[in-house]
C-alpha positions in Angstrom: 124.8 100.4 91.7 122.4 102.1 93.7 120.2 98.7 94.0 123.8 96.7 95.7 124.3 100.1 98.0 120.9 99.7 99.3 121.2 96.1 99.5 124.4 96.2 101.4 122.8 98.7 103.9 119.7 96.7 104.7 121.4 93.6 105.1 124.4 95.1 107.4 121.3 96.4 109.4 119.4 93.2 109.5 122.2 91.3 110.6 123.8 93.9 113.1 119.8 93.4 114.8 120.2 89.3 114.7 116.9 89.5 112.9 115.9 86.0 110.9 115.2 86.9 107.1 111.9 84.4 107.6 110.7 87.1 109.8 111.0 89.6 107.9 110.2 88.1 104.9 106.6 87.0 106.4 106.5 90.8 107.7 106.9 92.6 104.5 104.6 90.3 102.6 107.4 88.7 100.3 108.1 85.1 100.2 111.8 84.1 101.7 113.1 83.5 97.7 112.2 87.1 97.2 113.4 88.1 100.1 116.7 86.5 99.5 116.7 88.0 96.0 116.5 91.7 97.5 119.3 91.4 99.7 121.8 89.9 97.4 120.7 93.4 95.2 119.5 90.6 92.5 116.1 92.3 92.9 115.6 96.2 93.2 113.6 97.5 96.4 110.4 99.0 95.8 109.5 101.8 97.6 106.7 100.4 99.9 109.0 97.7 100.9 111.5 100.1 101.9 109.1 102.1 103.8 107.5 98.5 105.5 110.9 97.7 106.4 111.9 101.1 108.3 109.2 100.9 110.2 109.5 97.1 111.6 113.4 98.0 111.9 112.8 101.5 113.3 114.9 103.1 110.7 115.0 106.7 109.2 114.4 105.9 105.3 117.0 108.1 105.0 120.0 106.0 106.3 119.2 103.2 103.3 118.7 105.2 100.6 121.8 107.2 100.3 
């Protein structure tokens, strides 16, 4: 459940920024499909990508992990 949580959190984010999923995608190193995967909570977030994608979206780690 944890996984769909964090899922739900970074995607609320993403979208509440306007931010294209292509961008971000390219950004973190993943390709869109995995990128896609990771937001429906179909994939689980590794760490590093987490900590990549706080600091292109200038978030505390903190607010997507609880």
């Amino acid at each position: 459940m944890k996984t769909i949580n964090q899922a739900e959190k970074i995607k609320s984010e993403i979208n509440k920024r306007g931010i294209k999923s292509k961008f971000l995608a390219k950004k973190l190193g993943v390709s869109e499909a995995m990128f896609s995967y990771l937001l429906s909570g179909q994939r689980r977030w590794q760490p590093y990508l987490v900590d990549r994608l706080c600091l292109e979206l200038e978030l505390d780690k903190n607010e997507v992990e609880e």
